[in-house]
C-alpha positions, 0 to 999 in steps of 0.5 A: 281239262275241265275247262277246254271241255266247257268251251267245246260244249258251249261252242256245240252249242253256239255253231249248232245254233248258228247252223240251224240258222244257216240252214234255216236261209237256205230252205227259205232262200230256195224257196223264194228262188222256186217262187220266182218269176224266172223259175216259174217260167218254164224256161230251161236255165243252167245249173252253172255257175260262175267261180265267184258267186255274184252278189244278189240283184235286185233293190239297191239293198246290200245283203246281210252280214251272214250272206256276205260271210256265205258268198266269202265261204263259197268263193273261198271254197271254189277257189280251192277246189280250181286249185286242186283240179287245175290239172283236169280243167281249165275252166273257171265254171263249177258245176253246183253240188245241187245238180243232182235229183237229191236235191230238188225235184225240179232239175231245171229250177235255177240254183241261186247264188245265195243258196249256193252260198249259204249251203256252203257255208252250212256245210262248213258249220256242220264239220265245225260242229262235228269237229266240236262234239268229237273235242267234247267226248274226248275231254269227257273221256279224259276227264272220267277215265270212261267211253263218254256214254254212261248216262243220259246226259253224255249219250245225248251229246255222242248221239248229237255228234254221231247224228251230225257226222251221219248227215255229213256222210249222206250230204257229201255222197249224195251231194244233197244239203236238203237235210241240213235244216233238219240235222243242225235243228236236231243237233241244236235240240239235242244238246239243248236236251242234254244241258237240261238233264245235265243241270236238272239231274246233276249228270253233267257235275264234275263230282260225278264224273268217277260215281258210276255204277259198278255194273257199267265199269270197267267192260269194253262189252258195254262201251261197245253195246251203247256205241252201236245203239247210239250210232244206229239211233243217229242214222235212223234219225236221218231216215226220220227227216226223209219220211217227213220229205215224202210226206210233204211231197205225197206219192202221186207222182207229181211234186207238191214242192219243187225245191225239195227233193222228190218222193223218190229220192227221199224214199231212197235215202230214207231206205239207204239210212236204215240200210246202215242204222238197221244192222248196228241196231242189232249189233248192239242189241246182241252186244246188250244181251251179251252184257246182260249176262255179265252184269245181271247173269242172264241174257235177256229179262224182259227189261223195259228197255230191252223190251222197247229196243226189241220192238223198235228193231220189229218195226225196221224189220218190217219196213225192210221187208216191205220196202227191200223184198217186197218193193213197197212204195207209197205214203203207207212207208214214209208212216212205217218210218215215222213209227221207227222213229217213235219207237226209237224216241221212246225206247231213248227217252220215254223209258227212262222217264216212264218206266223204271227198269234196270237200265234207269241208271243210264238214263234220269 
């Protein structure tokens, strides 16, 4: 068991890698393609494409090992979506999941098949890599006889895997891949951060798997209370990756970037992702205090901790307020983002390392 969950982890570790990459392309691919000659020309050009996407033309250069593997995927995928709409269609031609304003600013910017291909094949090592992380947290469930987030070096990995499904759950509802760069890159520093504190503070030993403090066993109140914090962390990470996009994009009006999303649509994912990571985030603070109670006798004391998450759900707070009731666009927004994320990054990581606490047993 110990070893089917050393191959999950270190196969986390090789897809994320490998999905950063993938994303990695497809930005830079979409950005040449809104840099092209054909693309800056002004004409009206379709946003359809063929069943199998056509290799690319050009120079009498073959493509790369990867993007050949992007146009098999891609093909691959097409072919099974005709088959599982055969009865509605007969078309041969699918519409591209980029048709859609969370994509692009520019609706008429033309789709190329490497990008097609390589979002594709980003998206199908995004679900390897969920699949991947949710086989680590059931191994080290097995292995510990607890939930999976006791202490820094496992709640990291549950938030690299919660952080992937959340980008899953905005990628396939708003057919958008323009946040799988920042996903994967995440996901990949991630567990970068876990193997570190893994290995540096011995929380990834087998010897310490059963060494818990009694305040943490045996209470389905406390797997409850990290879940909802880590799971509201995860989307409140999203909602991060949308403020940069609105601050690379500005408020004007008028898009800096044409191959990423507009202000628009980035401030309306970012406010749809605190819509969701808001609400668990006070969930599982009530759910701390609950379990304060139990552990220490008391509901609340001011603990470094307590004290940051507080803040932290203060900030969304007012980002809520600004955005939903008072109707608050602008830059000034995308800077309230920002600052949650600060505050949720510091209430993850910088107490642990800055301030001792009563939660120090949970982090380093």
């Amino acid at each position: 068991m110990q070893l089917m969950y050393t191959t999950f982890f270190d196969a986390s570790f090789i897809v994320s890698g490998i999905a950063t990459v993938t994303f990695f392309l497809f930005a830079l691919h979409n950005y040449r393609g809104a840099k092209s000659p054909k693309n800056t020309s002004g004409g009206k050009v379709s946003r359809v494409v063929s069943m199998v996407p056509a290799p690319a033309q050009g120079s009498g250069r073959q493509l790369r090992p990867l993007n050949l593997f992007a146009h098999f995927v891609s093909a691959q995928l097409d072919l099974l979506n005709i088959s599982m709409h055969r009865n509605r269609s007969s078309s041969i031609n699918l519409e591209t999941d980029a048709d859609t304003e969370y994509e692009m600013a520019d609706k008429d910017l033309a789709m190329q098949p490497d990008v097609i291909a390589l979002g594709r094949l980003g998206m199908v090592f995004t679900w390897t890599l969920a699949f991947t992380l949710a086989m680590v947290m059931m191994f080290r469930t097995l292995i510990t006889h607890h939930a999976p987030w006791v202490n820094m070096y496992e709640a990291t990995i549950a938030l690299a895997c919660f952080l992937t499904i959340a980008y899953l759950f905005f990628a396939i509802r708003y057919h958008t891949n323009a946040l799988g760069i920042f996903a994967a890159t995440a996901s990949f520093l991630l567990l970068l951060y876990a193997q570190w504190v893994g290995d540096v503070y011995h929380q990834a030993q087998p010897l310490s798997f059963g060494q818990i403090t009694p305040a943490l066993q045996d209470n389905p109140i406390l797997a409850l209370h990290v879940s909802m914090m880590i799971i509201s962390y995860a989307f409140l990470m999203v909602s991060f990756g949308c403020a940069v996009i609105m601050l690379a994009q500005g408020d004007s009006g008028v898009a800096r970037y044409s191959w990423l999303p507009t202000f628009e649509a980035a401030d309306d994912l970012g406010y749809r992702a605190v819509i969701v990571g808001f609400p668990l985030l006070a969930i599982g603070i009530i759910l701390g205090s609950y379990w304060a109670n139990y552990a220490w006798g008391h509901y609340w004391s001011w603990d470094p901790k307590e004290t940051s998450a507080l803040i932290t759900w203060l900030v969304y707070a007012v980002y809520l307020h600004l955005r939903g009731i008072y109707s608050i666009r602008g830059r000034f927004i995308a800077w309230v983002l920002i600052a949650g994320f600060a505050a949720t990054l510091f209430t993850y990581i910088g107490v642990s390392f800055l301030v001792p606490g009563l939660h120090s047993y949970g982090g380093v």
